[in-house]
C-alpha positions, 0 to 999 in steps of 0.5 A, spaced: 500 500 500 503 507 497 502 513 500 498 516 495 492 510 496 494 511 504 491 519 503 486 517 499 484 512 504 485 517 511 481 522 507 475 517 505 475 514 512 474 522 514 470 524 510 464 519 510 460 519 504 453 519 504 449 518 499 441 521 497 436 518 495 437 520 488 445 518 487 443 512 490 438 510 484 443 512 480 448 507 482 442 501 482 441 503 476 447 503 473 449 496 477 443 493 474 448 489 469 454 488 473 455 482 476 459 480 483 466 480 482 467 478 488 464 471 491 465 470 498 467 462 499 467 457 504 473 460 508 468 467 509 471 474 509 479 473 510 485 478 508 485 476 501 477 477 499 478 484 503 484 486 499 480 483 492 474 487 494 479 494 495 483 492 488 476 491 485 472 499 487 480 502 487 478 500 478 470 500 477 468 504 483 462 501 483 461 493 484 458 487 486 460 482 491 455 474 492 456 473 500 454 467 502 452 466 509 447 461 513 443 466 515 441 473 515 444 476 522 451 473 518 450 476 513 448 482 515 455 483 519 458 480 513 456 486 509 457 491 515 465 488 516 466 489 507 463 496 508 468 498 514 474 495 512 473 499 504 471 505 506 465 503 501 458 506 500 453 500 501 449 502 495 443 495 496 444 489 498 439 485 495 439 477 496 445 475 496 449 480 493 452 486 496 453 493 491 459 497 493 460 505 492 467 507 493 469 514 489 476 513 486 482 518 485 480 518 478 473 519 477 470 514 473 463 515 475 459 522 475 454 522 480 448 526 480 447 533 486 445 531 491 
């Protein structure tokens, strides 16, 4: 990890991003077609499916992650580890998969005003 992603980080974890309303359906629509680039396997949420899932958002900024979890409570802690420890926005969790939003140095996506 440089110095640059470093910053860029400190500066993501101190200025939360909140979404409106509006963005957010901007983000679910133009997630519609993605699909998960990341899947969650036997072995849960380990170092190298956090570091899969920042090197994803670090090149498309928005992504799908497939949590696969015995029940809802798992899964729902599951997806609360993933957006803490990547300094993502939690855009819809719907069935098992997780759409992530983490604007990057570059933009590549242009959200609507809020």
């Amino acid at each position: 990890m440089g110095l640059k992603y470093a910053v860029f980080n400190n500066h993501l974890r101190n200025s939360a991003m909140n979404l409106t309303t509006k963005q957010k359906q901007y983000l679910k629509g133009l997630a519609h077609d993605l699909k998960p680039v990341v899947m969650l396997g036997q072995y849960g949420l380990t170092e190298g499916v956090l570091a899969e899932i920042d090197a994803a958002l670090g090149h498309h900024e928005l992504i799908k992650v497939k949590v696969s979890a015995a029940d809802r409570d798992t899964k729902k802690l599951i997806v609360e580890a993933i957006v803490r420890e990547s300094q993502g926005v939690q855009v819809q969790v719907m069935g098992n998969v997780l759409t992530l939003f983490r604007p990057s140095e570059e933009k590549k996506i242009s959200l609507p005003k809020a």
